[in-house]
N, C-alpha and C positions, 0 to 999 in steps of 0.2 A: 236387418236394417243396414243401409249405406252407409261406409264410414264417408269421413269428412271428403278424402283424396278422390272417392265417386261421384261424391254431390259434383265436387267441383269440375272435374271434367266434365259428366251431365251439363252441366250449367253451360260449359265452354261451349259443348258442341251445338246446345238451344241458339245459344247469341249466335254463333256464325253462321248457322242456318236462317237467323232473322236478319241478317245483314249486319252485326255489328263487328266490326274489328275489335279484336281483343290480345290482350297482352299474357306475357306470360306470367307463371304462378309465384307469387310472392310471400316464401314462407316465413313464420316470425315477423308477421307484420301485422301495422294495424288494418290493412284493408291486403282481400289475397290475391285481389286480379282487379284491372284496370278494362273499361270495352266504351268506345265509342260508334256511333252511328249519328253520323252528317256533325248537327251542334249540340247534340245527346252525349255527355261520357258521365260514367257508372264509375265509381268507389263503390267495390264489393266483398263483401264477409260474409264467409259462409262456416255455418256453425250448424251440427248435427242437435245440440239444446240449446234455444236462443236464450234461455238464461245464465247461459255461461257465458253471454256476451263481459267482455272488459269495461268497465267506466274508463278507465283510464286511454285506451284503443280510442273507444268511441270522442272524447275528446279531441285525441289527436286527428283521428278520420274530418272532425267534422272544420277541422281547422286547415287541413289538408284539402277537402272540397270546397271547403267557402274561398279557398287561393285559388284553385284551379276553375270556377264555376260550376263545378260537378254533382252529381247528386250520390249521396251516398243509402247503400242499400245493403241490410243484412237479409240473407238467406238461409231459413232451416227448417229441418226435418220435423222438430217437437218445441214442445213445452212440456219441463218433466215428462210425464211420459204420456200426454195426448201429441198424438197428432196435431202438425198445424192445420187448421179451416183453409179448402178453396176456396179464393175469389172474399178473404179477410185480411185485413192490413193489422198487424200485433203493432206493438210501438217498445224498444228497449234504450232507456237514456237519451230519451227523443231522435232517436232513428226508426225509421219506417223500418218494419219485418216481416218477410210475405214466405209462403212455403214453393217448393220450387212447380207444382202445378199452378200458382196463379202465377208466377213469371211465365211459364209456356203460354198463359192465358194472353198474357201482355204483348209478350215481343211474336209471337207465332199470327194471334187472333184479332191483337191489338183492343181486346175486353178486359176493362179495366175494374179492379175491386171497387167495391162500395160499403164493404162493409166494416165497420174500423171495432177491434175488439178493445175492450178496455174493463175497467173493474166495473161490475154488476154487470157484464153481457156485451151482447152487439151492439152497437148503434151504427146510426146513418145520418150523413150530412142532407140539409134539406136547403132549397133552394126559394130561401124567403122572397124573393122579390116575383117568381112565376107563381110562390103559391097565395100570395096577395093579389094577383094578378085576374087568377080564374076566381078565388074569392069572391072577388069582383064582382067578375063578368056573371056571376052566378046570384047577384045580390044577396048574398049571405055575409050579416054579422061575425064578427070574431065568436058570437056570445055561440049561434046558430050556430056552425064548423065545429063548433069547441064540442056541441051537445051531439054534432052527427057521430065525431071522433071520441067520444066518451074522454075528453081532455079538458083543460081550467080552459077559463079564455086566457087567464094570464099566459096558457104554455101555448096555445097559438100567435099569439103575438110576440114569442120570444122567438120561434120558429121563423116568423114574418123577416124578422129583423136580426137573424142570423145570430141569435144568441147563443142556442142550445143544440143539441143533437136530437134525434128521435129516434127511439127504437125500431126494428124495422117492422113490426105488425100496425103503429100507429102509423107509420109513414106510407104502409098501404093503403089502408082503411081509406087517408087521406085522395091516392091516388084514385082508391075506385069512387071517392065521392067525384069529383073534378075532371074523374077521368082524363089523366093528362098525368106524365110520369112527371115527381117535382123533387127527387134524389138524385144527387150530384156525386159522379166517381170521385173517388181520392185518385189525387196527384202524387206519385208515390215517387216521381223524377223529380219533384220540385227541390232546387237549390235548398240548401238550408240556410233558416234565417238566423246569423249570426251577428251577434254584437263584435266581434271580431276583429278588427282593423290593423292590415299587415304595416300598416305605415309607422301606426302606434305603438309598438312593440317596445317595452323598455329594456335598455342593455342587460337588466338585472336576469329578466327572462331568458336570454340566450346565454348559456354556459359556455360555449365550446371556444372562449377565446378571442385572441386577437383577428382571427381570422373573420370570424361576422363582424365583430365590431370595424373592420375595416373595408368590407361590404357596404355596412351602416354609412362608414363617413362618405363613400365614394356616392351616395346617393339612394340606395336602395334600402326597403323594407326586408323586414330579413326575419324568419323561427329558424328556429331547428327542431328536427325531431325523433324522435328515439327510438320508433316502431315501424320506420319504411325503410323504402330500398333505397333513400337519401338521404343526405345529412340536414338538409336546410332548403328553404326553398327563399326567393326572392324575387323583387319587385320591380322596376324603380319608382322611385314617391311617384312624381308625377303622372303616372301610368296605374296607380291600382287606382281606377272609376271603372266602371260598367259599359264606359261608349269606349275605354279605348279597346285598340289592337295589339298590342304589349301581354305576352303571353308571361306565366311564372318563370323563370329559372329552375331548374332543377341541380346544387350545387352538393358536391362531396367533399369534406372535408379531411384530408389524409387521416389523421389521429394514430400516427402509427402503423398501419394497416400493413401487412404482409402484399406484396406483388399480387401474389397467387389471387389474394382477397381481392383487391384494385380490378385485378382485372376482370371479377366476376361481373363486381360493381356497375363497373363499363356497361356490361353486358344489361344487367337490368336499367343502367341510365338512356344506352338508347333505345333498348323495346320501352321505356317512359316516353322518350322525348318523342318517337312516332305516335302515339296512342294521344298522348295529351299536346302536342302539336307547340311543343315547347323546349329550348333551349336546355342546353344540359351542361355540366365542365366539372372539373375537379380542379381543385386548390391544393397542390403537392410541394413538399420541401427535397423530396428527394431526386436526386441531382443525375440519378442513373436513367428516370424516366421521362423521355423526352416532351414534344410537343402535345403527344397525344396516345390516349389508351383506347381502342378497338374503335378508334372513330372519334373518339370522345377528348374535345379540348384540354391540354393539361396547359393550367396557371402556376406559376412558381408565385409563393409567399411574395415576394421581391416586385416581382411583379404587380403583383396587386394593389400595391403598397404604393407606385410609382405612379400609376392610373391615375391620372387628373381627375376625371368625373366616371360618372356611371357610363356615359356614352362614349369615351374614349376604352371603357374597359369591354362593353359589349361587344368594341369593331376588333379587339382581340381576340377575344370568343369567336366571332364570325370568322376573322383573318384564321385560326387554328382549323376549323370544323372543313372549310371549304379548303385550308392544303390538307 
């Protein structure tokens, strides 16, 4: 079996052959590699037993794409020691988890699963509104369907009205009576729905200091995080809605860090900042490291601190990246 470091190359070379731009590998983190394609970007984990997925990771992952718009996605080999199912969507602490043949399915064929695994079996999502539809056109009762499909009426009318799931033997049964397919692929890119709100954040949540909190005051929403290849991501208030154009910040905060460290850092802040199409900088006290680290905006504490608003601090940002 493939270790972890094959899947993930594997995976690398799928996305770029499907056209997605991807980032490099992020070790000790919550998500191990970053891929976009057009207004598609990927938060992805790749795990050789998707039960060893982290609650803690996944947290952070999903708080990490609900900032960026992104979809987060694990990928793996097993479950204990079955194989994962082509063309079935598992679920781990509410993240989508697919085995790496139905991603070839996806990004190569663009065949997307239908079949979502959960406790007692498969099921399948069913498209209440077409199969009320032919229902119909067929003058058949709920009572009638319920008797062709060996089902309650009550489970066709939950079906109708997008209650329930259906196994996939009743959900054919259905399709050969209707003749007409009425199962709906899972969306496996979709955003996660997160009660989340980067605006919200209270100070108590962000440990690392004067340094958010004076992010905070200058205007912006502000985490930090403890399992990527940054320290904190941010906002400004006004700008986390959905119609703006105002991308995350990607920000580092020194903590000490060794040079050598700093300047890896750089390195993964701007393969981030291309991929996720977003600003990046470091927040440095020390006095030896000038304007900038491999590209990448350096802010003195002092600095920060002097910033009138959020938008007087991001024409810093800009004024450092473009010298």
């Amino acid at each position: 079996m493939a270790n972890r470091n094959q899947i993930i190359q594997e995976i690398n070379q799928l996305l770029t052959g499907g056209g997605f731009e991807t980032s490099q590998v992020y070790y000790q983190s919550c998500f191990d590699m970053a891929a976009r394609k057009k207004l598609l970007l990927l938060l992805l984990k790749v795990l050789v037993n998707i039960d060893s997925v982290n609650e803690t990771h996944v947290q952070e992952i999903r708080k990490v794409a609900n900032t960026f718009l992104a979809s987060p996605l694990v990928i793996g080999l097993k479950s204990k020691s079955s194989p994962l199912e082509e063309d079935v969507v598992y679920e781990r602490h509410g993240l989508p988890v697919i085995g790496v043949d139905t991603l070839k399915n996806i990004v190569l064929y663009d065949e997307r699963p239908e079949f979502l695994a959960d406790r007692g079996g498969y099921f399948v999502n069913i498209n209440g509104s077409i199969l009320k539809e032919y229902r119909e056109e067929y003058s058949l009762s709920l009572k009638d369907l319920a008797d062709l499909a060996h089902v309650s009426r009550e489970t066709i009318y939950k079906y109708e009205n997008d209650m329930v799931r259906a196994n996939p033997e009743t959900a054919m049964i259905l399709e050969d009576i209707l003749n007409m397919k009425i199962t709906v692929d899972i969306d496996i890119f979709e955003t996660p729905k997160c009660d989340f709100d980067l605006n919200k954040v209270s100070s108590e949540e962000n440990t690392n200091s004067e340094k958010t909190k004076d992010l905070s005051n200058l205007g912006f929403g502000v985490i930090e995080t403890k399992k990527s290849p940054f320290d904190a991501l941010a906002i400004e208030n006004n700008s986390n809605d959905k119609s703006s154009d105002e991308s995350p910040l990607i920000a580092s905060l020194e903590n000490n860090r060794a040079p050598k460290t700093l300047h890896k850092m750089a390195i993964s802040l701007k393969d981030l900042s291309l991929i996720t199409d977003s600003e990046s900088f470091f927040i440095i006290n020390n006095k030896k490291i000038k304007e900038s680290l491999e590209g990448i905006p350096v802010i003195k504490s002092w600095e920060l601190k002097e910033a009138g608003d959020s938008k007087e601090f991001m024409r810093l940002v800009k004024e450092r990246r473009d010298n």
